[in-house]
N, C-alpha and C positions, 0 to 999 in steps of 0.2 A: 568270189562270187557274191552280188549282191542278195541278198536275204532280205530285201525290204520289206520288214512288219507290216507298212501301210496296206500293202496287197494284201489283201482278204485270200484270195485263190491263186494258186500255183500251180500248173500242169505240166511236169519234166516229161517230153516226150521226144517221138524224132520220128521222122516224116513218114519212115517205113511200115511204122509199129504201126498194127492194126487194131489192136485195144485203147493204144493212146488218143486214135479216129474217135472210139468208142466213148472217149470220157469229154473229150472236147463236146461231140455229139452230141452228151446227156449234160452236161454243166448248160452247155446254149438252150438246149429244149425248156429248160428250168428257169431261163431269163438271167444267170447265175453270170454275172463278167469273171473273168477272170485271163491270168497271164500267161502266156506260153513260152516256153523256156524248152528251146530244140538244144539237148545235147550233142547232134553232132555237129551242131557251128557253135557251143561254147564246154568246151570240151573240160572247162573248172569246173561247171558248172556237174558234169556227167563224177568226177574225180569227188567232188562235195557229196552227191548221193550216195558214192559206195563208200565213203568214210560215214555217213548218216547211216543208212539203213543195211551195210556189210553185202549189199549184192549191185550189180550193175545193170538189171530193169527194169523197163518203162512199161505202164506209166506208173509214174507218181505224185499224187496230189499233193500241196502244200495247203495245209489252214493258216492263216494267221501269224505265217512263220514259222512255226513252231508243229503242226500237226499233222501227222503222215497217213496217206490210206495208200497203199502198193497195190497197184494192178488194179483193174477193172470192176473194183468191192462197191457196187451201190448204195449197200447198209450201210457200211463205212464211212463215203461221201454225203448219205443222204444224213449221218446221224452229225456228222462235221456242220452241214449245210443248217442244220436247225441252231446243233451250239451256236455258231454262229452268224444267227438270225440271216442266214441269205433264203432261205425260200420260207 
């Protein structure tokens, strides 16, 4: 699975999840670009997060490659979004 650093934001979701609506939702409302990465069309992609974070749900945000907020955590996202000057 690519893990491209460039991308600032990362959003591992899948089309069903209703919280995943939710962060897509609040990253747009924020002016916030970022990437969307449906695990169930890349399914390394789904295998990579539970070898990352030891559980299989969505959503999950990606910082900078490197930074995780699990599920639908605004503090989490909002305090990622400042480290790394997106809002």
């Amino acid at each position: 699975m690519d893990t491209d650093e460039n991308i600032q934001v990362k959003v591992f979701s899948a089309q069903w999840c209703g919280f995943c609506k939710m962060v897509k939702a609040y990253l747009s409302d924020k002016g916030v670009e970022f990437t969307v990465v449906d695990i169930d069309e890349e399914p390394d992609a789904a295998m990579w997060l539970r070898e990352k974070t030891g559980q299989a749900g969505v959503p999950v945000t990606m910082f900078g490659g490197k930074d995780l907020v699990i599920g639908f955590d605004r503090q989490g996202i909002d305090g990622y979004l400042r480290e790394y000057k997106l809002i």
